[in-house]
KEZARO-921831 format. One record per residue (C-alpha): residue in one letter; x, y, z. Coordinates in steps of 0.1 Angstrom, whole numbers, padded with zeros to 4 digits, always signed. Layout:
<recs>
AXYZ...
</recs>
This chain:
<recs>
X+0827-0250+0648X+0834-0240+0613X+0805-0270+0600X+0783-0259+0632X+0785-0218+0615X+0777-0229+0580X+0747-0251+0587X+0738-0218+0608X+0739-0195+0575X+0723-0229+0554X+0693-0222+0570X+0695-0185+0576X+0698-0182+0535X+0670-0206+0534X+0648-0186+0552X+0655-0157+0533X+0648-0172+0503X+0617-0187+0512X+0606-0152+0524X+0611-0135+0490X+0593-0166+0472X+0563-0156+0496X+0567-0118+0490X+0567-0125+0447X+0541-0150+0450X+0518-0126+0468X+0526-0097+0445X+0517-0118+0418X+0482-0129+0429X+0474-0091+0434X+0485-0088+0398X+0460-0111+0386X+0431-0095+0405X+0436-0061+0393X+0443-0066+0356X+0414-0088+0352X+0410-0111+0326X+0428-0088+0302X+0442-0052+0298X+0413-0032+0291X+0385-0060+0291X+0360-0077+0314X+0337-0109+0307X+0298-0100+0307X+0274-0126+0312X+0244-0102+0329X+0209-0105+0306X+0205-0079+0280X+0186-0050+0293X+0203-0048+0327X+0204-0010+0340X+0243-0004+0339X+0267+0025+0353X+0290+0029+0325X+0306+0064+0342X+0296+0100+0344X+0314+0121+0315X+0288+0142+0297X+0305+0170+0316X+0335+0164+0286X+0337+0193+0257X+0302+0187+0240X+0297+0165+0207X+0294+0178+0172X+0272+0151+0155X+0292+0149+0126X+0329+0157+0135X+0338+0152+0167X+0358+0120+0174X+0337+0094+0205X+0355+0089+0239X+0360+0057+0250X+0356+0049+0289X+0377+0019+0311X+0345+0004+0323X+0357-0024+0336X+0351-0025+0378X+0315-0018+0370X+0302-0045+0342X+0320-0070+0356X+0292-0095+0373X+0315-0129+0383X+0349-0132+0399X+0382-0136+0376X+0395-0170+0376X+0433-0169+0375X+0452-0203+0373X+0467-0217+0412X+0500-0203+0416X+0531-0231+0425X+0556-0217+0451X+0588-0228+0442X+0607-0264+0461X+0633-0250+0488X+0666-0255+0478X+0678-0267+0514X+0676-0301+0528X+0637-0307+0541X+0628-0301+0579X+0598-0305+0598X+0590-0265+0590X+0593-0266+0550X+0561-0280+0528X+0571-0280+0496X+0540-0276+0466X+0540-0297+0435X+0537-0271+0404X+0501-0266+0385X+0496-0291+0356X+0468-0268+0347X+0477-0236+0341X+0450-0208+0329X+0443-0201+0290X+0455-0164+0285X+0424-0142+0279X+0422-0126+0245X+0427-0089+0240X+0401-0071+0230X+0401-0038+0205X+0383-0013+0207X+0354+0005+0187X+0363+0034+0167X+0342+0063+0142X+0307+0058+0151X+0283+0071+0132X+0244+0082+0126X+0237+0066+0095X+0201+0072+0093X+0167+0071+0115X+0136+0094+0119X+0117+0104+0149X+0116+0072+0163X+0147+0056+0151X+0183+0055+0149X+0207+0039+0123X+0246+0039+0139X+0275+0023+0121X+0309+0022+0132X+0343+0008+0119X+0353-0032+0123X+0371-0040+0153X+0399-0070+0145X+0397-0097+0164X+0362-0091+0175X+0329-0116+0182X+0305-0089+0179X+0299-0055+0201X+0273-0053+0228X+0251-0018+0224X+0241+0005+0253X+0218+0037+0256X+0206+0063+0278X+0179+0086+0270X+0201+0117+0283X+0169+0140+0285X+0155+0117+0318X+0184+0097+0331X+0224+0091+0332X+0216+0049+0338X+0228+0026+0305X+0208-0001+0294X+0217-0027+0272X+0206-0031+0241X+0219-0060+0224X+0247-0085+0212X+0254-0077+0172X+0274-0096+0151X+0276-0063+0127X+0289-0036+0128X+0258-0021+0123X+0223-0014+0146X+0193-0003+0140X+0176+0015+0175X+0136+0015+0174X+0112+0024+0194X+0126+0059+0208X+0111+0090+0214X+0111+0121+0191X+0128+0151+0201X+0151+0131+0225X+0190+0132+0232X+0205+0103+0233X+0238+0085+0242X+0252+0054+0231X+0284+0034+0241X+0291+0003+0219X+0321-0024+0229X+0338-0051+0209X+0339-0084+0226X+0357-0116+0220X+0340-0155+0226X+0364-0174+0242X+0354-0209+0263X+0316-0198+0265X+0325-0164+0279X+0324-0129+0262X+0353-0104+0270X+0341-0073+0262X+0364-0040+0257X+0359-0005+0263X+0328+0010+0252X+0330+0037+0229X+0302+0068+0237X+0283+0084+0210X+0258+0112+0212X+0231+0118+0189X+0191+0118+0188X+0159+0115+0176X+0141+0140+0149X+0113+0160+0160X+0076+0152+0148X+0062+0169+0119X+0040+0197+0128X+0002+0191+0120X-0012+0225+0113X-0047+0237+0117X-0062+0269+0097X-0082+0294+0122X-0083+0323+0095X-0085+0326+0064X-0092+0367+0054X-0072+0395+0051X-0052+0379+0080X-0041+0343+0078X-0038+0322+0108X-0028+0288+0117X-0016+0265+0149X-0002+0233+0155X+0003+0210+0186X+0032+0216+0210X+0064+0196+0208X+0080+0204+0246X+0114+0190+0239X+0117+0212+0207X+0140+0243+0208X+0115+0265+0189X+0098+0267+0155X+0111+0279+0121X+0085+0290+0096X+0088+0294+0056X+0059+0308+0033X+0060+0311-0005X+0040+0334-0026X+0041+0347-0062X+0065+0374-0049X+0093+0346-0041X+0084+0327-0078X+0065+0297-0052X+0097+0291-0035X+0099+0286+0004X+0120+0312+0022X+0126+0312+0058X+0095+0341+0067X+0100+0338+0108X+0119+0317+0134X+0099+0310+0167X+0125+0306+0199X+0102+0297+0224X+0086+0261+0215X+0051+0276+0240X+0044+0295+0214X+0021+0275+0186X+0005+0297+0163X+0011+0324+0140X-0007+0353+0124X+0004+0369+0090X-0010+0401+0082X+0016+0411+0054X-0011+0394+0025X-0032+0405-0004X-0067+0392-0009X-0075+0368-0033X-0032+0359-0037X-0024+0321-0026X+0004+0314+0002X+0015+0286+0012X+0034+0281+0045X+0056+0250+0066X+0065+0247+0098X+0095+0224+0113X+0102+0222+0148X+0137+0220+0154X+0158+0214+0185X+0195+0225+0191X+0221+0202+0206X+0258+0199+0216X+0272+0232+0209X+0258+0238+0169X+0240+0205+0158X+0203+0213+0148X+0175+0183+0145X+0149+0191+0122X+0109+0178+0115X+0100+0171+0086X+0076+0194+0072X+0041+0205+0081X+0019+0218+0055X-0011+0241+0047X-0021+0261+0019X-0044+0296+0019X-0058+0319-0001X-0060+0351+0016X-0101+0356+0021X-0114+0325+0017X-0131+0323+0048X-0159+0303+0058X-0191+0315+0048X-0215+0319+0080X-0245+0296+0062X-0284+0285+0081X-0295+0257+0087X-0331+0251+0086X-0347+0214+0089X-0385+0202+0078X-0398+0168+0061X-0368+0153+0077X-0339+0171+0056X-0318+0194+0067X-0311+0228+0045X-0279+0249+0039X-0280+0285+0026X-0246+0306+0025X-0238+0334+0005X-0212+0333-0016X-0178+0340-0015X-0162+0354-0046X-0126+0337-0043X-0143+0301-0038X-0142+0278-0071X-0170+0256-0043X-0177+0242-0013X-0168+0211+0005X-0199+0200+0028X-0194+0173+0057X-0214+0164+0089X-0210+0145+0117X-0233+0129+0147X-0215+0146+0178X-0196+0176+0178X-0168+0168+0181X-0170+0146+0151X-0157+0127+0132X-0168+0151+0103X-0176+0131+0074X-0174+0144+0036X-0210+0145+0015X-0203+0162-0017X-0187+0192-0028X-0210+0219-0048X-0207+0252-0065X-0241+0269-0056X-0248+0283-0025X-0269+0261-0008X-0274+0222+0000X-0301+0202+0006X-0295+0164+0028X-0310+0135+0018X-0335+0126+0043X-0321+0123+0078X-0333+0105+0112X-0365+0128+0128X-0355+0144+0160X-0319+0136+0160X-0292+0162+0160X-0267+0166+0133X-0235+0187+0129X-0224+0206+0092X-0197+0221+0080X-0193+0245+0045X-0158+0245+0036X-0148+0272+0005X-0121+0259-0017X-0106+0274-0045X-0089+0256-0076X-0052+0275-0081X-0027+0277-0100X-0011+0256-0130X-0009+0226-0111X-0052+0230-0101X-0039+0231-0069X-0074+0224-0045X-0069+0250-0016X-0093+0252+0012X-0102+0277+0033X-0118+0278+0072X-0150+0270+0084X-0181+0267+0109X-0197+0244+0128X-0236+0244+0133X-0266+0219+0149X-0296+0214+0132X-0324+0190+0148X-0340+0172+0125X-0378+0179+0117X-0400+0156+0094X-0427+0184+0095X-0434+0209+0070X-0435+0246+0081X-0447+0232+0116X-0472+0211+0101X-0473+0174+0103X-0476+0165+0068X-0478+0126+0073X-0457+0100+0049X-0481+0117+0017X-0464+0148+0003X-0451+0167-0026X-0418+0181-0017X-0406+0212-0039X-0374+0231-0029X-0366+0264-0054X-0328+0265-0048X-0327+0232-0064X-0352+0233-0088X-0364+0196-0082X-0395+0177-0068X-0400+0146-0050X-0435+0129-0045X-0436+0104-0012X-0464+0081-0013X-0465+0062+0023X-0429+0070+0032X-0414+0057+0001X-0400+0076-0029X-0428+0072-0058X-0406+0101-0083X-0389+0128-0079X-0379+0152-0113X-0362+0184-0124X-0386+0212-0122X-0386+0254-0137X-0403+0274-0107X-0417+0307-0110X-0394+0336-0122X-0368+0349-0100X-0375+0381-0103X-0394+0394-0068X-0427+0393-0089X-0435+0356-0102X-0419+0337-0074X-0432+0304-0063X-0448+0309-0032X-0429+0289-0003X-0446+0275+0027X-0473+0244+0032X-0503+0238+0014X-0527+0210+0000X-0538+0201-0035X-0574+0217-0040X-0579+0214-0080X-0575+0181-0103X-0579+0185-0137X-0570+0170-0171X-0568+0186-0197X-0567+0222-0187X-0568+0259-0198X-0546+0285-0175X-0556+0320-0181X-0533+0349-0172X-0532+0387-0176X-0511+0379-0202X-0510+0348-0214X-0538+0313-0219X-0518+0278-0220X-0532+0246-0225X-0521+0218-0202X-0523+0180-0202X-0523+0177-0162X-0532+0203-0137X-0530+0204-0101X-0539+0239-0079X-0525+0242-0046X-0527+0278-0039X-0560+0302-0040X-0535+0325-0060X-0536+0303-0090X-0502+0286-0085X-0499+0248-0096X-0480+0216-0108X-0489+0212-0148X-0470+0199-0178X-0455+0229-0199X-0451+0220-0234X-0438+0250-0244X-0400+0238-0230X-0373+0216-0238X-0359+0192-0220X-0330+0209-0213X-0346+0242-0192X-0357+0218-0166X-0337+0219-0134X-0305+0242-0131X-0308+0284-0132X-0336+0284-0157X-0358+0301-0132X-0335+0332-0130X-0346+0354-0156X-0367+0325-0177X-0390+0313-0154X-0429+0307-0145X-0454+0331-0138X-0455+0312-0100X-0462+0276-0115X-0441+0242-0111X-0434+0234-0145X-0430+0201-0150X-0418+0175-0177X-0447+0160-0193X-0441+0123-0182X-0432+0133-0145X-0464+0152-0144X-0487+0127-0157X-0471+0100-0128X-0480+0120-0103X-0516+0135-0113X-0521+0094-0109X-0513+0094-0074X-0517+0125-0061X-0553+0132-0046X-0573+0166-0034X-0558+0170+0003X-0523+0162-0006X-0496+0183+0006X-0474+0201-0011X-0443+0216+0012X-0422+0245-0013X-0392+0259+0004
</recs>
């Protein structure tokens, strides 16, 4: 009986046993699965540029760009992509004689390679970048493989996407957009058996500069105006000017709040005084940091508006007048073929007019006269605002269809060409008639009615003798040689105050080319 009751508690104790080795064993498994492959760390293998939740905490006490420690998030349910493996677990051998109801389980000859532990990232920082870039740095992690890089653009969307594997501990982010927040969360991982285990991510916040402001000048008098282009993402605008009265140094003149607004007027300007103005766009983030543009430029002086010039076209040129403006050094003349340009630069000039070469007949051409104005110590070009005006191209003469024969004369530039069937035979520098309301050259078309050589010219008061004559007005008015000059008087202002009596003086070896070619019926086209 006494045998009989032992063997009874034998296996009673057995049974016991074996039902804790069950309850551990169990406990143990569930162990494995929750703590992963190691405390704080999870093996990636998803591609790079996987959309990845990485946890909602922008809601935390906003970040200070350059003082404000990162957070760093247990991320480790959601980036993992493949089961754990976890080494098989060995129950223990029974320690009670074996009966049909007890298996007993070899141990494991295999058991599982510990996972490494893996650090994590610490003081990240902007380094550097611009409106499309962004330099981070952040502090070596021991132990570590490299650190896997993920961003959110935090204006659009909350969704991480990877970046990259780096080796450094330093990454350069391209290809973002200006004005933009955005968030960052880099990891350390560790290479072990062709796996990475990657720690907790570490979240930075930061972003992009805004673009520099391109300005555009709409006035340029006693008030001086300017715009540039929108930037929606910006906060507002800040605007500095400089003037003699701050020494040429920028001070902050005005501070725009709303970024809709993308223009500004200053009437607080004297005429003829050069300012100069830049704008920044500038967008305010996490509590007191401030993202700046780079700045946009322009220059005025105050009245140096465009002056509102003609256009007039005939023997296929096209003819500026303006008057002029007394704070211009000179002009800057472009055209263009459509409207809307591209406006191409022709010359620059300091009279107040401008003659094109010769242009296509019938076609349409666009011009702008820009004043500028030489300033300061430096010779500082500043230009002012301008027009816009059409001119079709006419290769007639006053209305009349003068044919590929002519004798071209314009006054305002004191030159004349000669165009024998379509071609340039000569052209020269020329004195017309005196500027003075009484002697002017007569303007319009006419036709050469007189050849002669040599020649007498009799006036009320005055009797010259020419080599080469040729009449083309009933008034007495010609093209003749005029030995009585120098070679300097030809061309430039001559004809204010020195010139003809209504003649086209002409240098003696000009003269005598074209008396050779030029025959009664010829036309002659002043303007």
């Amino acid at each position: 009986m006494k045998k009989y009751f032992k063997r009874i508690t034998s296996v009673a104790l057995c049974a016991v046993i074996m039902s804790c080795s069950a309850v551990c064993l169990g406990t143990n498994a569930a162990a494995a699965e929750d703590s992963g492959v190691a405390e704080n760390s999870v093996v990636i293998e998803s591609p790079i540029g996987d959309d990845i939740s990485l946890g909602d905490d922008e809601a935390t006490a906003p970040y200070e760009e350059s003082t404000e420690p990162q957070e760093t998030t247990q991320a480790a349910t959601e980036l993992t992509t493949e089961p754990v493996e976890t080494a098989p677990i060995a129950t223990e051998p029974s320690t009670t004689p074996t009966e049909a109801t007890t298996v007993a389980t070899e141990p494991s000859t295999a058991p599982t390679k510990p996972a490494p532990t893996v650090g994590k990232v610490s003081n990240i920082v902007k380094t550097g970048g611009g409106t499309d870039t962004i330099d981070l740095a952040w502090d070596k992690t021991k132990g570590a493989s490299g650190y896997v890089v993920y961003y959110c653009n935090a204006d659009k969307s909350k969704t991480y996407k990877r970046l990259a594997y780096v080796k450094s501990n330093k990454y350069t982010v391209k290809n973002l957009s200006h004005t933009t927040s955005y968030y960052f969360r880099i990891a350390a991982y560790v290479e072990q058996d062709g796996k990475k285990y990657v720690g907790t991510t570490t979240l930075k916040r930061t972003a992009t500069y805004p673009a520099t402001p391109k300005l555009t000048k709409k006035r340029s008098s006693s008030v001086l105006e300017f715009s540039w282009g929108r930037n929606a993402n910006a906060t507002g605008y800040k605007i500095y000017r400089a003037s003699g009265k701050t020494n040429g140094k920028y001070v902050l003149y005005k501070t725009i709040t709303n970024n809709k607004t993308t223009s500004f007027s200053d009437k607080n300007v004297e005429l003829g005084r050069a300012y100069n103005y830049r704008v920044r766009a500038y967008r305010c983030l996490y509590t007191n940091s401030t993202y700046m543009s780079k700045n946009g430029e322009i220059k005025f002086i105050a009245g140096l508006s465009s002056p509102d010039f003609t256009a007039k076209s005939q023997l296929s040129r096209v003819s500026l007048t303006w008057s002029k403006n007394k704070y211009a050094t000179g002009y800057d003349i472009y055209y263009a073929t459509s409207k809307d340009g591209p406006f191409k630069y022709i010359t620059s000039t300091k009279n107040d007019y401008y003659n094109t070469n010769h242009l296509t007949n019938g076609k349409t051409y666009y011009f702008r006269v820009r004043p500028y104005k030489i300033s300061g110590a430096k010779k500082t070009k500043v230009v002012g605002t301008y027009l816009t005006k059409a001119k079709k191209v006419s290769n007639k003469g006053y209305g009349v269809d003068v044919g590929n024969t002519y004798i071209e004369i314009s006054t305002k530039q004191q030159h004349m060409w000669f165009y024998v069937n379509g071609k340039l035979y000569c052209h020269t520098d020329v004195v017309t008639g005196n500027d003075d309301g009484y002697h002017n050259t007569t303007k319009g078309t006419f036709k050469i009615f007189q050849r002669q050589s040599p020649a007498t010219l009799v006036g009320a008061d005055y009797v010259s003798y020419v080599k080469y004559w040729l009449g083309f007005t009933t008034s007495g008015i010609g093209i003749h040689d005029a030995s009585w000059r120098s070679s300097g008087e030809y061309g430039g202002n001559t004809y204010k105050g020195n010139g003809s009596h209504g003649c086209v003086n002409t240098p003696y070896n000009a003269v005598k080319k074209i008396y050779q070619k030029a025959k009664i019926g010829t036309y002659v086209v002043v303007y």
